[in-house]
C-alpha positions as CSV (number, residue, x, y, z in Angstrom):
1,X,24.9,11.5,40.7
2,X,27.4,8.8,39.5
3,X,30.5,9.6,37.3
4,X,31.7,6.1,36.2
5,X,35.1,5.4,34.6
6,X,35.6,3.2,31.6
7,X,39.1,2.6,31.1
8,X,41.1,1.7,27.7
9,X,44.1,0.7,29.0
10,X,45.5,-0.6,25.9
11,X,45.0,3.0,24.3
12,X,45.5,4.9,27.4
13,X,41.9,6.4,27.1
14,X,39.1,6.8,29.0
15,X,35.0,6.9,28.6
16,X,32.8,8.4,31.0
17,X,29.5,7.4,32.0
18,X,27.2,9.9,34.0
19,X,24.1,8.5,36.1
20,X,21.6,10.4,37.3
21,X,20.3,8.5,39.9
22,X,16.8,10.0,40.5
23,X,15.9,9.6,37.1
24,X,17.9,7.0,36.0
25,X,18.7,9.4,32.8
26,X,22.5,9.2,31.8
27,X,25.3,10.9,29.5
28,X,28.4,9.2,27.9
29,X,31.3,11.1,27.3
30,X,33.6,9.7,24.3
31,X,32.4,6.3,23.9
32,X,35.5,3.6,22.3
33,X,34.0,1.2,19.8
34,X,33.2,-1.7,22.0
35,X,30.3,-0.3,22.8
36,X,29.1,-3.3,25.1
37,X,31.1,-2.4,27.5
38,X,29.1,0.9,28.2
39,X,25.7,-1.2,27.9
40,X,26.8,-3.6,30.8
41,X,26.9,-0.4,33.0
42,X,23.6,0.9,31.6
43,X,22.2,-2.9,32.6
44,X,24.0,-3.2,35.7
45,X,22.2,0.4,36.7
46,X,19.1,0.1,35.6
47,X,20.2,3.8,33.8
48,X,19.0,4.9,30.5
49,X,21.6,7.0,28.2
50,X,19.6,9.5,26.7
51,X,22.8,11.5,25.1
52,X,26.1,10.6,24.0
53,X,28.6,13.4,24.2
54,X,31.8,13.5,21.6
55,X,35.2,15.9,22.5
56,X,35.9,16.0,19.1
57,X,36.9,14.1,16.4
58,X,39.4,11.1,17.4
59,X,42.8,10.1,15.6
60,X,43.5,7.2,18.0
61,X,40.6,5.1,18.0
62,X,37.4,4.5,16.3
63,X,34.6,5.9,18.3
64,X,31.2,3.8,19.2
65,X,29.3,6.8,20.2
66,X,27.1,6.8,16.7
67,X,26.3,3.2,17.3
68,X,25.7,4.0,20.8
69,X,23.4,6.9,19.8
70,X,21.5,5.1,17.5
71,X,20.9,1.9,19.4
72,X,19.2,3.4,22.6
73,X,17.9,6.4,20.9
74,X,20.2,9.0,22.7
75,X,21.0,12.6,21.2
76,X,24.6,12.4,20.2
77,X,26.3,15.7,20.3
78,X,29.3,16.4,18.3
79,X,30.7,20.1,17.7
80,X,28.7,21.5,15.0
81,X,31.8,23.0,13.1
82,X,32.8,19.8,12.5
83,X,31.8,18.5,8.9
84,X,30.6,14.5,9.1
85,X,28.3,12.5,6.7
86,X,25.9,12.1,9.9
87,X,25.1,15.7,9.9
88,X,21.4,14.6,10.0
89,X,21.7,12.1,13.2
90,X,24.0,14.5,15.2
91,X,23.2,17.6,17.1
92,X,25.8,20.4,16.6
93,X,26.9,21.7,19.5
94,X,28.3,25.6,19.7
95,X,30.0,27.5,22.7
96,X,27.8,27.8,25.8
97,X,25.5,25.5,24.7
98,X,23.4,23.1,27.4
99,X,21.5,20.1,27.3
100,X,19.6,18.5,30.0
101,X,20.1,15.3,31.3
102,X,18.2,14.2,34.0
103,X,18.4,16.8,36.7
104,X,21.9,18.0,35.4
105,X,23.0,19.7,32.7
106,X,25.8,19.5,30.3
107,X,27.3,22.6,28.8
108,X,29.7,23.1,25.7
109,X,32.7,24.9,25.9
110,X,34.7,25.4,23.1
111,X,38.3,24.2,23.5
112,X,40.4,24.0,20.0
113,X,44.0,22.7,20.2
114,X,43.9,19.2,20.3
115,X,41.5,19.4,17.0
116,X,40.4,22.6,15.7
117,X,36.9,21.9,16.6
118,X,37.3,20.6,20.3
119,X,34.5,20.7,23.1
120,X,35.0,20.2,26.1
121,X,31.8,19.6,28.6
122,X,31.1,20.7,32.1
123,X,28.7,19.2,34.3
124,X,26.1,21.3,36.4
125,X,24.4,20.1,39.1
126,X,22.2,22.9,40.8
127,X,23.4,25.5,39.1
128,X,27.0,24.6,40.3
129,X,29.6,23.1,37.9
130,X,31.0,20.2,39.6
131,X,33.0,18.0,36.8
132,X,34.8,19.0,33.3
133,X,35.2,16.3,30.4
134,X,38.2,17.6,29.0
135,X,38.8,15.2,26.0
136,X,42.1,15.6,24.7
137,X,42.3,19.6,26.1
138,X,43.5,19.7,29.5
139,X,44.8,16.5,30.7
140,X,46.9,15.2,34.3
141,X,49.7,17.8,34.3
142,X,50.0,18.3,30.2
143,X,47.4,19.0,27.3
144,X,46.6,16.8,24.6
145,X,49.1,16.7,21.4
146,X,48.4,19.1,18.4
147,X,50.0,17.9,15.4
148,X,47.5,15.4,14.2
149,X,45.7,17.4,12.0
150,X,48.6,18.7,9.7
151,X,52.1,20.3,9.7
152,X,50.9,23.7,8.6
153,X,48.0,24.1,11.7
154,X,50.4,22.5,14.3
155,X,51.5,26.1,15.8
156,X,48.5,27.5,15.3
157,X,46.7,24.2,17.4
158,X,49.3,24.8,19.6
159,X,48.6,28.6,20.4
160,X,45.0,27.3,20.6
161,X,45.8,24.5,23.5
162,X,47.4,26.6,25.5
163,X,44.0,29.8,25.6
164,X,42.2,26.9,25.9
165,X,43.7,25.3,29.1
166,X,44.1,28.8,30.2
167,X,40.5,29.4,29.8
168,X,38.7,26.1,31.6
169,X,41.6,27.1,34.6
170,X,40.1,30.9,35.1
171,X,36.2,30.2,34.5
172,X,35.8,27.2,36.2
173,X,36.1,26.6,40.2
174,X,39.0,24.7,41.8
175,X,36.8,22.5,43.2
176,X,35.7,21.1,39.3
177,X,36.8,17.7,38.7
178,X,38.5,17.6,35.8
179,X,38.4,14.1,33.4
180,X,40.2,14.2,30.7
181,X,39.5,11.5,27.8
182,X,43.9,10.9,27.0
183,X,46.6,10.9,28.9
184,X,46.8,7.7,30.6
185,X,49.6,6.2,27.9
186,X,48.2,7.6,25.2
187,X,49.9,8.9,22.0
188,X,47.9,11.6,22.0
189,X,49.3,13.5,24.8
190,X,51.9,15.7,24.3
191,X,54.4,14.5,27.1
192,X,53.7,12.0,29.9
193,X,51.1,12.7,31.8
194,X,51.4,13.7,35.4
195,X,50.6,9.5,36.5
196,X,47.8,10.9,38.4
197,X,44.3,8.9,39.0
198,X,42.2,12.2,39.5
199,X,42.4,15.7,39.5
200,X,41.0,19.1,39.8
201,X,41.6,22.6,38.7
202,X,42.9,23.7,41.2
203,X,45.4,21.3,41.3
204,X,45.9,21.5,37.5
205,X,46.6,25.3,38.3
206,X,48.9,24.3,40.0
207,X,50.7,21.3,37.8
208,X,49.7,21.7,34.1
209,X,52.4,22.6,32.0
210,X,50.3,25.2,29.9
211,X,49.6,26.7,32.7
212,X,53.0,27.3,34.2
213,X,54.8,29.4,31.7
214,X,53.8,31.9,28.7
215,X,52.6,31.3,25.1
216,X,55.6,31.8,23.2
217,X,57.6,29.3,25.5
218,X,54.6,26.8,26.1
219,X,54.5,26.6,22.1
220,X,58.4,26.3,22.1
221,X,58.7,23.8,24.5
222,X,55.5,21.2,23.3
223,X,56.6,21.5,19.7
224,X,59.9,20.4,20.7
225,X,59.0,18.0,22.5
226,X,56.6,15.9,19.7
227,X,57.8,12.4,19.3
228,X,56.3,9.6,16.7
229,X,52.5,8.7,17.1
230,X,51.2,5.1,15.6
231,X,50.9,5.4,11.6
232,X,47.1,4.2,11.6
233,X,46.0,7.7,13.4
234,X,45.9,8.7,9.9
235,X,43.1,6.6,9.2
236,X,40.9,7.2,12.3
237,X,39.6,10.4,11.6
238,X,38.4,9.7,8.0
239,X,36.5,6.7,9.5
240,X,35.0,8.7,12.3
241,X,33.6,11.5,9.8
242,X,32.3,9.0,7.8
243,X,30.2,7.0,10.4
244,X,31.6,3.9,12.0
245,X,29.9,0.5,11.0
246,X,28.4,-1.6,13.7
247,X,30.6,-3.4,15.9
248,X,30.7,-7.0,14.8
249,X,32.7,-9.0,17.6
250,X,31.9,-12.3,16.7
251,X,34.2,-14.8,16.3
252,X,36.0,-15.1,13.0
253,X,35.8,-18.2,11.1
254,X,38.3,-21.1,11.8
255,X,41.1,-21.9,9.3
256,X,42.7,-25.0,9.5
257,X,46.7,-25.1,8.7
258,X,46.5,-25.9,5.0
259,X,45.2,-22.2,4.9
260,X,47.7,-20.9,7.3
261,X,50.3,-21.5,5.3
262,X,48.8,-20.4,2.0
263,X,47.6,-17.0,3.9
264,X,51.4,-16.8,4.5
265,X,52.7,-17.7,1.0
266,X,50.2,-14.9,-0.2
267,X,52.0,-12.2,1.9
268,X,49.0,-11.9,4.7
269,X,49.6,-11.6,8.5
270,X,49.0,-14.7,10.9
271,X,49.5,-13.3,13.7
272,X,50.8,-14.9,16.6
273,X,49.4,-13.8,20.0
274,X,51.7,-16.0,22.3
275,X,54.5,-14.2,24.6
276,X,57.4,-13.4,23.0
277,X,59.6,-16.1,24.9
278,X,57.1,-18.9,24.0
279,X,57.4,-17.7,20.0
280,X,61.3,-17.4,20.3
281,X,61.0,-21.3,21.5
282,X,59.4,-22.5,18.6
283,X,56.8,-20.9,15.9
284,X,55.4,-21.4,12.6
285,X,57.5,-20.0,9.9
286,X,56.4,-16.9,8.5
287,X,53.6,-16.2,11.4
288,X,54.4,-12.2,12.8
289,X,54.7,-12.1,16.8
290,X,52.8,-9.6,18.8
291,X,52.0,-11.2,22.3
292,X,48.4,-10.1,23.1
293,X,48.3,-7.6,26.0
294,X,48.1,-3.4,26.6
295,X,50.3,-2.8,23.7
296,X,48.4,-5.0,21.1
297,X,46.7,-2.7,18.5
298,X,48.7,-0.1,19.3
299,X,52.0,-1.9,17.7
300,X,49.6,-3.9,15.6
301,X,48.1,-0.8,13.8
302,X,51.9,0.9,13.8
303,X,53.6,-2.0,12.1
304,X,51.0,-3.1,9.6
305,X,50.0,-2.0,6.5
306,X,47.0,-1.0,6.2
307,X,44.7,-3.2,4.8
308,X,46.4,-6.0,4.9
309,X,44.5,-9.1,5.9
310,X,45.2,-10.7,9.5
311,X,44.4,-14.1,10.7
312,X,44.9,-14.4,14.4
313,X,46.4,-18.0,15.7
314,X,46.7,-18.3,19.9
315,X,46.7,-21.0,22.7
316,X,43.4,-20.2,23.7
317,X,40.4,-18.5,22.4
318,X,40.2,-16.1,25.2
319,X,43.7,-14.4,23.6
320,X,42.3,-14.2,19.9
321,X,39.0,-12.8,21.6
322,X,40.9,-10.4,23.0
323,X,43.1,-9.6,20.0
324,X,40.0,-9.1,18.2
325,X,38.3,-6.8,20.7
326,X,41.6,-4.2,20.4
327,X,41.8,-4.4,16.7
328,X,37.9,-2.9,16.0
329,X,39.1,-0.1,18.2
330,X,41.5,1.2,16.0
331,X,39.2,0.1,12.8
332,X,40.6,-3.5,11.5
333,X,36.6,-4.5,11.5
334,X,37.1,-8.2,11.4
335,X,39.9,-10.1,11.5
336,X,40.5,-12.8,8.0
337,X,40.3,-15.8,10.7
338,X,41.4,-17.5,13.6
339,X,43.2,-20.9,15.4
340,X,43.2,-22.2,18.6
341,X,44.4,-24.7,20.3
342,X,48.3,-23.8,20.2
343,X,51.6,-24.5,18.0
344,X,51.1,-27.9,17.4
345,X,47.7,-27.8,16.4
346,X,48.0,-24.7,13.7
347,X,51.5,-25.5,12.5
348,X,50.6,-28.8,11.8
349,X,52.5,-29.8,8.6
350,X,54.4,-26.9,8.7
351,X,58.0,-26.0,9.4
352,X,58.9,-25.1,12.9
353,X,62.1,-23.1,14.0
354,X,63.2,-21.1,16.8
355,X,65.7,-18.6,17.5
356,X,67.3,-17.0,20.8
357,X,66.5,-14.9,23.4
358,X,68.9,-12.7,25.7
359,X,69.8,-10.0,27.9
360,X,71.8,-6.9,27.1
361,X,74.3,-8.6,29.6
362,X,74.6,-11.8,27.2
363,X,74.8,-9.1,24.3
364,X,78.0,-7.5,26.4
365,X,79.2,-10.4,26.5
366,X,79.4,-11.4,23.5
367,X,79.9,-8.6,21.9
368,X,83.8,-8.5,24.0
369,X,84.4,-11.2,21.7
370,X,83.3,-10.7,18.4
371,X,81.5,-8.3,16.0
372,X,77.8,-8.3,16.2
373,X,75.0,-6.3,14.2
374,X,72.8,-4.2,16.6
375,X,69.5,-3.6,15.8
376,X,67.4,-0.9,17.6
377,X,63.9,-0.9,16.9
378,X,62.6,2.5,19.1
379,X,61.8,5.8,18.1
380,X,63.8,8.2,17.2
381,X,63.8,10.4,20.7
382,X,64.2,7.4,22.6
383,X,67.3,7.0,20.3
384,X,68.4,10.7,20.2
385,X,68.3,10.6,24.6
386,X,70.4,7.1,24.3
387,X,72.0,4.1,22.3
388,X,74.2,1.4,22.3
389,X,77.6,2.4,20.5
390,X,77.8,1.2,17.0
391,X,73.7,0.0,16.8
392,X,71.8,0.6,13.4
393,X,68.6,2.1,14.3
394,X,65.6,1.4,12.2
395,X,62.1,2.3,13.5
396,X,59.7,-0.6,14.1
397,X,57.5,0.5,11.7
398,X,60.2,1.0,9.2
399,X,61.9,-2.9,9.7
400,X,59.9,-4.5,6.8
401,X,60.3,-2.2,4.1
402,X,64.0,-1.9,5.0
403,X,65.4,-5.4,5.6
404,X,67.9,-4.2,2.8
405,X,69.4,-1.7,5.2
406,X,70.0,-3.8,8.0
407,X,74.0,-5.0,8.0
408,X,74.7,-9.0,6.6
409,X,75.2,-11.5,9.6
410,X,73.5,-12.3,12.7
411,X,71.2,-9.2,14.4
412,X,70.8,-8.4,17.9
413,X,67.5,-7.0,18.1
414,X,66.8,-4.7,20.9
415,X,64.0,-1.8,21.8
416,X,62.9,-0.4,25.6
417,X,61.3,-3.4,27.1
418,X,61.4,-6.4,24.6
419,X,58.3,-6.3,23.4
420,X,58.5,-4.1,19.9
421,X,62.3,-6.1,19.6
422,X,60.1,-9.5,19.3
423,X,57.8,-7.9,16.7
424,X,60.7,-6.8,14.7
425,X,62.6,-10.6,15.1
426,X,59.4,-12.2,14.3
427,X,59.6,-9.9,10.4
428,X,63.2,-10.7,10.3
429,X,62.5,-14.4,10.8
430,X,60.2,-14.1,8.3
431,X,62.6,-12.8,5.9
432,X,65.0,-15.2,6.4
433,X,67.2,-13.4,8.3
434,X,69.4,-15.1,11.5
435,X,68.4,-12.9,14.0
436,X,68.4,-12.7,18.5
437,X,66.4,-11.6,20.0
438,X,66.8,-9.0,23.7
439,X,64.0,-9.3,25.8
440,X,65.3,-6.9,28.8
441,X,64.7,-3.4,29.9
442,X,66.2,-0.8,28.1
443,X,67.8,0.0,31.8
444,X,69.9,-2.8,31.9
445,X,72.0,-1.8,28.8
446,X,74.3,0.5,30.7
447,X,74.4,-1.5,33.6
448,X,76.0,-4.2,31.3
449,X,79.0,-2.3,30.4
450,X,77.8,-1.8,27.5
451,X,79.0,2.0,26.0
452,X,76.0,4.3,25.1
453,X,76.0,7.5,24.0
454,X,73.7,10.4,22.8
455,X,73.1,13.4,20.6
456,X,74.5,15.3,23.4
């Protein structure tokens, strides 16, 4: 038997493919949109999937497991308490439930926290469970956040997590894998994961959080500890209860810079995929920076409003093919068009301008000198732990709806790493506003000189 990890770094998530190797028959556990991925495995095997296996219902990406069902005609199993417009293509699956795959088996355990409707799914292999699929339930050292669904169920989730952690830790052997589906970056954990590759229970016995105190103080300390989760979760699980469509990841239709500027002038999003340094150089005014990589969709779906057309522009089409890829994972279907070829080719005609980059030392610096707007884009517990003296502190997500708030003069953008700070100079650009912007690590600000302080 094979266990084969699909990872989704840019989501912190992970799919699981199971391979019986006998028969060739194989399960999927929690399937991500890009459902091609999973078929290059099936290909490269030889393996047939012959059931697609849901944790529950996601808020942090779109799943491809319907598509995946329906496509190789696989049973796809969801929990059967939860209420979907599929009802007639999925199998409801209930506590203790098993389903054969191959010469293993599969069995439902009911896990609510992370959703009210969770499953989790352990694998048997001669009568011996060897693996659990843990989705959002027990993950590396923490459990999976609760307060996704609403305000009022968050304690209630919460109580939930923590029996059901406690409960996959006492019935199952400390020998059992355990593979959760979050945790690995994700927003949907509750705290930072543990950093671990792999685990087990006994070693999650040992290091899970839910399982190292009581209820009352379990539920005290993860509903404390609940920071800000990207604004487009609240659109995921709709989507997923309504059946995702198809995957389309065809290349979107060329626009030449005539349109670029009028998608602009019409309020759209071109989108810029090139580093942050490269766009500080020299970009096309009123085009929004966020330099393809891990953190794409992610800030992408944060910032956005939803809805809101997007035309990606790159040096190469392997970065708007890659753009494109994240952004169906988080349910932007297809983006309004594309252009290659770099700065010169789609700002043709256009006005160019730049602004500048620097360091929290050159922001020291300067700041001996003279007065100078500070701008922090994080959240607001990585502002509550620590901020520069004096900064105005606006959410990313918040910076376009409140330019108005932000102080009159030049603005020092910061966040923890540079790369939200370039997203939120690129919509102060755009506005018109004189801005720099601080591509260092939010560990260099202190080292500077400069004077932070805390709610402390």
């Amino acid at each position: 038997m094979d266990i084969i990890t699909i990872e989704t770094k840019a989501l912190g998530d992970r799919s699981y493919v199971i391979i019986d190797s006998e028969s060739g028959a194989a399960a999927v556990i929690d399937p991500q949109r890009d459902i091609d991925r999973i078929e290059s495995v099936l290909s490269e095997t030889g393996a047939r999937v012959t059931h697609v296996f849901e944790t529950h219902i996601h808020n942090d990406y779109v799943t491809g497991g319907l598509e995946l069902a329906r496509r190789n005609g696989a049973v796809y199993v969801l929990s059967a308490e939860d209420d979907v417009a599929y009802a007639s293509e999925r199998t409801g699956a209930c506590d203790g439930d098993e389903f054969q795959v191959g010469n293993f088996v599969v069995r439902a355990v009911r896990t609510p926290g992370h959703t009210p409707h969770h499953l989790s799914y352990v694998l048997i292999d001669d009568g011996e469970p060897i693996a659990a699929f843990t989705g959002g339930s027990m993950l590396y050292g923490t459990v999976g956040r609760t307060d996704l669904i609403d305000a009022e169920s968050t304690e209630s989730l919460t109580r939930e997590q923590f029996r059901s952690v406690r409960r996959l830790a006492s019935d199952l052997p400390g020998n059992v894998g355990v593979h959760p589906t979050h945790g690995f970056g994700s927003f949907c954990s509750s705290a930072a994961s543990s950093g671990a590759t792999r685990s087990t229970i006994a070693e999650e016995r040992a290091n899970n959080a839910a399982l190292a105190t009581d209820e009352d103080s379990f539920v005290a300390t993860l509903l404390n500890g609940l920071t800000a989760y990207p604004r487009y979760y609240a659109f995921m699980g709709a989507i997923n209860r309504g059946g995702p469509a198809p995957v389309d990841l065809t290349p979107p239709e060329p626009v030449d810079p005539t349109e670029i500027r009028r998608r602009i002038h019409a309020g759209e999003w071109v989108v810029d995929l090139r580093s942050r340094t490269a766009f500080a150089d020299g970009h096309l005014v009123g085009t929004v920076n966020i330099e393809v990589g891990d953190s794409f969709a992610t800030y992408l779906g944060w910032t956005i409003r939803w809805g809101t057309p997007v035309t990606l522009v790159g040096d190469s089409a392997a970065e708007v093919e890659e753009a494109q890829r994240q952004m169906v994972r988080i349910g932007i279907d297809r983006p309004a068009g594309r252009a290659e070829g770099g700065l010169d080719v789609w700002a043709a005609g256009g006005v160019v301008r730049s602004y500048r980059s620097a360091s929290f030392a050159d922001l020291a610096k300067e700041r001996a000198s003279r007065d100078i707007v500070v701008l922090d884009v994080r959240r607001d517990d990585e502002w509550a732990d620590g901020r520069i003296l004096g900064a105005v502190h606006i959410p990313l997500d918040e910076v376009e709806r409140r330019m108005a708030d932000i102080p009159d003069g030049e603005v020092w953008v910061h966040c923890a790493s540079g790369y939200r700070a370039a997203i939120a100079a690129s919509l102060m650009d755009r506005s018109g506003r004189g801005i720099v912007a601080i591509n260092d690590e939010w560990s260099a600000a202190a080292k500077s000189g400069l004077q932070i302080t805390s709610c402390d």
